[in-house]
Every structure is written in structure tokens, then in C-alpha cells.
LOBALO-76270 format. One record per residue (C-alpha): chain; z, y, x. Coordinates in nm, 4 decimals, padded with zeros to 6 digits. Each point is the difference from the previous one (the first is absolute). Example, Ala and Ser with C-alpha at 12.3 -4.5 7.8 and 13.67 -1.06 7.14 Angstrom:
% residues 2
kette | w | v | u
A | 00.7800 | -00.4500 | 01.2300
A | -00.0660 | 00.3440 | 00.1370
% end
This chain:
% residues 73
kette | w | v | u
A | 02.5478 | 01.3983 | 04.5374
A | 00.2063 | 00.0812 | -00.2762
A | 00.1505 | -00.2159 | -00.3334
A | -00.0347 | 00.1905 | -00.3046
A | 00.2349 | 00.0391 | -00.2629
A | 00.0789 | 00.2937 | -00.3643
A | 00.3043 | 00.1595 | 00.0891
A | 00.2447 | -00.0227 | -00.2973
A | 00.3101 | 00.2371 | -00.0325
A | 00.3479 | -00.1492 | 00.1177
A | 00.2573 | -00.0147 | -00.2380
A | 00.2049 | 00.3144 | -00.0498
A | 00.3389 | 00.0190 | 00.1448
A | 00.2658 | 00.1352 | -00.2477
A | 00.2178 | 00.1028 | 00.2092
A | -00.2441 | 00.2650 | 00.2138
A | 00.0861 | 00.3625 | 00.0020
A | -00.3027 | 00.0815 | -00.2489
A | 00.0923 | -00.2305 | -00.2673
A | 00.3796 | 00.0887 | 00.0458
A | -00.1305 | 00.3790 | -00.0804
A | -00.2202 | -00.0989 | -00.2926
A | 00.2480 | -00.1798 | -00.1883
A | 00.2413 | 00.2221 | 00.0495
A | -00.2542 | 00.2875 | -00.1720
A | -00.0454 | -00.2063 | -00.2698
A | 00.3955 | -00.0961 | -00.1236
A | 00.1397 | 00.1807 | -00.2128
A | -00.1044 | 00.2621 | -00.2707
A | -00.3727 | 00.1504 | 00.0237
A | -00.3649 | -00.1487 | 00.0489
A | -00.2416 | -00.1327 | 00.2630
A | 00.0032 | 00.1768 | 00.3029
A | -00.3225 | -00.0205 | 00.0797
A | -00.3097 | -00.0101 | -00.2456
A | -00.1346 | -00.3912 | -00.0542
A | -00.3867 | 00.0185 | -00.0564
A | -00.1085 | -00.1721 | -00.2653
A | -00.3659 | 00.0697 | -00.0209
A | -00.1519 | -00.2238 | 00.2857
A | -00.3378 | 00.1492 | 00.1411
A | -00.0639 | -00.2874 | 00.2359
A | -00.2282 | -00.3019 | -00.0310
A | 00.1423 | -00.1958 | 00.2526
A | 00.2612 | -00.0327 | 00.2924
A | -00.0262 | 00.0360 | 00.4102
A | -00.0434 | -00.2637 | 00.1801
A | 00.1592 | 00.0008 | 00.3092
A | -00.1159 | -00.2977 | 00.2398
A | 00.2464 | -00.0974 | 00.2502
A | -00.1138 | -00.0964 | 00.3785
A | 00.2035 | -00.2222 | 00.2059
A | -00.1302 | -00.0790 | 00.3765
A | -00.0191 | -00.3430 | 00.0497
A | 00.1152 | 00.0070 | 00.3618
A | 00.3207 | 00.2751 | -00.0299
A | 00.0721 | -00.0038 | -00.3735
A | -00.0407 | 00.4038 | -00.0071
A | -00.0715 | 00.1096 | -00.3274
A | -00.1618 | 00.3268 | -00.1109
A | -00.2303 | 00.0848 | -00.2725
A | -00.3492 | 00.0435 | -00.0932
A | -00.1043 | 00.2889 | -00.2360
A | 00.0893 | -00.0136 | -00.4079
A | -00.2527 | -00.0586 | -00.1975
A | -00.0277 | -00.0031 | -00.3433
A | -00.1665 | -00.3442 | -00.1566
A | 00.0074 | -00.2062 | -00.3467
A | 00.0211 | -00.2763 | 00.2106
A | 00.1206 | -00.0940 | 00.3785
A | -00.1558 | -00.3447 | 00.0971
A | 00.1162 | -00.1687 | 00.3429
A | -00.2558 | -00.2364 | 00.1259
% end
């Protein structure tokens, strides 16, 4: 038996060697590195649910779907 739960994204260390890199593109003189889409072609977001084992607490996931709404009952 497993608990269910979304997964939501941790919050984003500022410190880690990506975001060191990306800020570093984007001081000084010139533009955006990379392009930033503006025209979104999606309805709606994945949903990723979570499941925990409720004897071991192992966690892995179940497939991404993509839903208007995610109801846990």
C-alpha cells in the first residue's frame, strides 16, 4: 500500500553550479542567453503524483499525466 501525494519542485539553491553559470551569462553588457518563450501552446501542467510506502517510506513516482484537475480522495 502506498500514500499518495503531487510532487512540487524544491526550492532552487542559488548557490548551485547552474545558477552560478547563468548569472554569470547574464551580467554585464549583451542580452538573454537563451530565448524565453512567450507564446504558451499548453492547456495545462503535469501532474506528477508522488508514492510513499507506508511500511519503508520509499518514494518513487507514478507516470505524469496531464489533467485540469488532480483530486485526492
Amino acid at each position: 500500500m502506498h500514500a499518495v501525494s503531487i510532487y512540487k519542485k524544491g526550492k532552487e539553491r542559488t548557490l548551485a553550479e547552474g545558477r552560478r553559470r547563468y548569472d554569470r551569462k547574464l551580467r554585464g553588457y549583451g542580452s538573454q542567453p537563451k530565448p524565453i518563450f512567450h507564446r504558451n501552446s499548453k492547456v495545462n501542467k503535469r501532474t506528477m503524483p508522488m508514492l510513499t510506502c507506508r511500511e519503508c517510506g520509499s518514494k518513487c513516482f507514478a507516470k505524469a499525466q496531464r489533467l485540469k484537475k488532480f483530486e485526492l480522495v
